[in-house]
N, C-alpha and C positions, 0 to 999 in steps of 0.2 A: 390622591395617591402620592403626588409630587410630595405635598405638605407633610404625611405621615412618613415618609420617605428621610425630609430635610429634618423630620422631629427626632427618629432613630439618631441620626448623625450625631446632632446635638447630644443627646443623650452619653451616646459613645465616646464622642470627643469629652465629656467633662467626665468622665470616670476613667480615662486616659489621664487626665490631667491631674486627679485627687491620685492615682499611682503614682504619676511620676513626683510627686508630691510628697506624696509618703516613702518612696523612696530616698528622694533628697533628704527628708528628714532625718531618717535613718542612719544615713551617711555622715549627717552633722553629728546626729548624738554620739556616734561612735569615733569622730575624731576631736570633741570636746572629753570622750570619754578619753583617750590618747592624752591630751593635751595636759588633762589633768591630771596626771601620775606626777603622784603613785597616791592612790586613795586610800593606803590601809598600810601597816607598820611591814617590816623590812627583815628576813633575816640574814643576818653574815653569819655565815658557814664557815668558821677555822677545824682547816686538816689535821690539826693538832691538839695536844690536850692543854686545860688550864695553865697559865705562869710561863709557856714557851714564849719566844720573840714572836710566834706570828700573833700571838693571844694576845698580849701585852698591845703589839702594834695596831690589832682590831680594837682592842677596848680604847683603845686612845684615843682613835680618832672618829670612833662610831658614834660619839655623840655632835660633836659638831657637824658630822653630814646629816643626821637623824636635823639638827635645826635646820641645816639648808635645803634637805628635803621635804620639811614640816610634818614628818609622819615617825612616829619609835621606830627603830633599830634593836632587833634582840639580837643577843651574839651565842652561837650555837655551836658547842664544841663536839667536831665526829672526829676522832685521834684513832688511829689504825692504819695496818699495814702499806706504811710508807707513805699517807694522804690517798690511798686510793680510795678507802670508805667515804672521807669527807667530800674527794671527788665525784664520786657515784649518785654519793645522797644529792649532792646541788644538781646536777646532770639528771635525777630523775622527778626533781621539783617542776612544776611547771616553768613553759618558757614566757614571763609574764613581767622579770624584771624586779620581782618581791625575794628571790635568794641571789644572794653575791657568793660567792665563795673566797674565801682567804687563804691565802697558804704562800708556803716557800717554795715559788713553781718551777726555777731552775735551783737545786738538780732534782727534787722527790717528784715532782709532778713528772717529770723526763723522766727516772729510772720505772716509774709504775709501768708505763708504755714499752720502754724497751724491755726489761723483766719478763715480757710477756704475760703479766697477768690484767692490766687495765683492757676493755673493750672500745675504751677511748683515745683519740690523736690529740693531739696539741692544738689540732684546728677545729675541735668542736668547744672550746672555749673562746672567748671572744673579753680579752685582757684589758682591764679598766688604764692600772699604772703599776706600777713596781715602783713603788717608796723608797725599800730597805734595801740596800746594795751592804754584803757583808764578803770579804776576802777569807782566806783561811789562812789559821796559822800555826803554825808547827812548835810545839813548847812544850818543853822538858819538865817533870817536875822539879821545883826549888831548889832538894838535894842533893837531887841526881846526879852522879860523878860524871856527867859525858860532858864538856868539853863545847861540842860544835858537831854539825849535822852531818859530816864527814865521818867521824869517830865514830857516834850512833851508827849509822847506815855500815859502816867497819865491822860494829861488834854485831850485828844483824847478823852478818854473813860469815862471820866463823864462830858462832858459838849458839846453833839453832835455837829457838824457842829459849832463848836468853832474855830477852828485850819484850816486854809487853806495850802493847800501846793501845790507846782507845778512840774509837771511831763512833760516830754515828751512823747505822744502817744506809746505804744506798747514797750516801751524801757526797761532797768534792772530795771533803776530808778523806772518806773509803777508798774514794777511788784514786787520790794523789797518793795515799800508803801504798797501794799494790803500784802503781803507775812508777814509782822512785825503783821498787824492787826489781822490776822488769825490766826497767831501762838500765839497772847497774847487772842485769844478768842472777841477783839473788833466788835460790827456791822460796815462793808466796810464804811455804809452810816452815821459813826461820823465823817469821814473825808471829810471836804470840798475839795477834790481834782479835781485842774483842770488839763487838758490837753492840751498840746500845740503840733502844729507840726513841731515845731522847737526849740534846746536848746537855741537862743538866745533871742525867746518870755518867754521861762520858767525861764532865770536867769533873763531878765530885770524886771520879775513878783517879785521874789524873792528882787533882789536888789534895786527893787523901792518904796519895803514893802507890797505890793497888796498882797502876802501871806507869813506865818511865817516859810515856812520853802521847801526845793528842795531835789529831790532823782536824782542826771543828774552826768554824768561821769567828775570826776575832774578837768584834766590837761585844760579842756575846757573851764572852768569856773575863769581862771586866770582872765582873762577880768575885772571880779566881784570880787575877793578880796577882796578889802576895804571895800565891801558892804554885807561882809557877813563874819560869824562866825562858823567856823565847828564844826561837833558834831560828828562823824563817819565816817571810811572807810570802803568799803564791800573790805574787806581785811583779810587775814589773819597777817596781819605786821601792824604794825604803819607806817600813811603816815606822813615822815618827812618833806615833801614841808608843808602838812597843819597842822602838827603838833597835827593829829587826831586818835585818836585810834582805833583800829580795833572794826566791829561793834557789835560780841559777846564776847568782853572784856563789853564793853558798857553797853551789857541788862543782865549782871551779878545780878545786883540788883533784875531784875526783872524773874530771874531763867531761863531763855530760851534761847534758841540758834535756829537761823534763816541759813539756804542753804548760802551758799556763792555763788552768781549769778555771771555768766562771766560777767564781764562789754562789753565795746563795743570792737570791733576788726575791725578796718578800712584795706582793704585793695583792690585787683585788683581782677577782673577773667572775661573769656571768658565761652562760650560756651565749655559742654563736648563733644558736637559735633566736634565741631572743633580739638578740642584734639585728639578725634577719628581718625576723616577724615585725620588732619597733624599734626601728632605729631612733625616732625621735625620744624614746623614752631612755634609749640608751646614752643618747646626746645630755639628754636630761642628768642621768646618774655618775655620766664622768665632767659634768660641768659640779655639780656638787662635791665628787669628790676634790677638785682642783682649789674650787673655792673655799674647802675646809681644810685644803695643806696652805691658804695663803694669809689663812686666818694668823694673825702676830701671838695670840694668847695659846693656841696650839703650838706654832712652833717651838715657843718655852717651852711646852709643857713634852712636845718630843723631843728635845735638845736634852731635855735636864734626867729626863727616862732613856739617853742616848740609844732613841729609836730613829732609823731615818724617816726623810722626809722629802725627799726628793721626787718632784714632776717632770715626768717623760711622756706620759701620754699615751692613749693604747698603740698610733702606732709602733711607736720605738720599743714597745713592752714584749708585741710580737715579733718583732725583728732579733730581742735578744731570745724569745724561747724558740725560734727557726735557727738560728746562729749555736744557738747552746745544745739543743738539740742534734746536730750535727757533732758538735765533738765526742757528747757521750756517744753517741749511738758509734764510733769509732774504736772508743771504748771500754763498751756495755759489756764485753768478753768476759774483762777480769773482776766485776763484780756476781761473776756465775757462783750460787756455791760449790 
């Protein structure tokens, strides 16, 4: 009896041991499965359409991360209502570390939220780097008889719907136009301002004279040039590329001092899900992306496409969209329509 007794035990204890067995294994497969991401191509998701700065900026550097991460990179353009499509589309991919999303996160990813139409916070993203740091700047067309930004903002206000100027939808630029209006006490509605949903429909507005004057981020606007004349940086420095003074050096005449708004901040991020879920594979994808901005044959080749290039890391990338976030949301008011 004792013997059939000590034979069960036996029995039990080794089919305890083939589970915990098979357990262990299990465990391994799934963190060699981890270890090995990304097993299958990648896609980046630009907010925007073809030819803009963020698209130019993904194509540029999606193949040298596509080597450091040894798996293709496609690049997938969802352009709409102010990046909230292209936000939505990556936010309903799985959270698995195969979509990035790209975009210009401060200001369009910030006004989608405050707008009240994204479903999304700032904190369900989980921010690789911001590369592309761009200021804004305020420039006349060529012809244009105004003078200096005192005179403009003068003829604004006694002779209504005089002065046309053009913006991009929901951008710093929109919101430094009404922002200057406000602060000198002008009504919103002396200014002819149109809206575009692309910087290259508002500079070809500007540089083709259709209106006297643009609030759109600098380094972008190289393009145009020759076809325009600057008048301000939202700066606290003098921009020496445009050889433009900072914007409250500017309205000294006119006694006030205007916020200094972030300009744009191009750069990457996934899902904070995914962060959550694998951080090691997240470690994985911002070690790649660092090691493809340190790459020397990339830099040329962003330098020479005066695309930036600059590593900050995700956490500094969060700290500017918690920080930037804070001032629109201050305000988010005067981009009501």
């Amino acid at each position: 009896m004792k013997q059939a007794i000590r034979s069960r035990h036996r029995i039990l204890e080794a089919i305890r041991s083939l589970l915990l067995a098979s357990v262990s294994l299990t465990s391994f497969g799934e963190q060699c499965l981890a270890d090995d991401y990304p097993v299958k191509p990648l896609s980046f998701v630009v907010a925007f359409g073809v030819g803009g700065s963020a698209d130019r900026m993904t194509r540029a550097i999606s193949t040298t991360v596509s080597i450091e991460l040894g798996q293709p990179v496609k690049v997938i353009n969802k352009a709409g209502a102010g990046t909230l499509l292209g936000a939505n589309y990556a936010l309903g991919e799985p959270d698995d570390g195969y979509t990035v999303l790209a975009s210009t996160f401060s200001p369009y990813l910030l006004n989608t939220i405050l707008e009240g139409n994204a479903e999304y916070t700032i904190d369900d993203f989980a921010y690789i780097n911001f590369q592309w740091f761009d200021e804004d700047l305020i420039a006349l067309h060529k012809g244009s008889r105004f003078r200096d930004l005192t005179e403009l903002l003068e003829e604004i206000r006694n002779k209504p719907k005089a002065v046309r100027a053009s913006v991009v939808r929901g951008s710093a630029g929109h919101l430094m136009a009404k922002l200057l209006l406000q602060t000198l006490g002008i009504p919103q509605s002396n200014l002819n301002l149109v809206t575009y949903n692309s910087g290259g429909q508002a500079r070809a507005a500007v540089a083709g004279g259709v209106v006297d004057f643009i609030v759109i981020s600098a380094k972008g606007s190289e393009p145009i040039r020759e076809y325009i004349r600057p008048l301000a940086i939202v700066s606290e420095r003098v921009s020496e590329s445009w050889n433009a003074p900072p914007i409250n050096e500017s309205l000294k005449p006119l006694g006030i001092q205007v916020p200094l708004l972030p300009g744009s901040a191009r750069g990457f991020a996934t899902t904070a899900a995914f962060k959550r879920e694998y951080p090691e594979r997240f470690d994985t994808l911002v070690s790649a992306f660092k090691r493809a901005l340190e790459k020397p044959e990339l830099q040329r080749q962003l330098d020479n496409s005066d695309i930036g290039r600059r590593w900050i890391g995700p956490e500094r990338s969060q700290k500017i969209m918690e920080d930037s976030f804070s001032i629109f949301e201050n305000y988010a008011y005067l981009l009501k329509p």
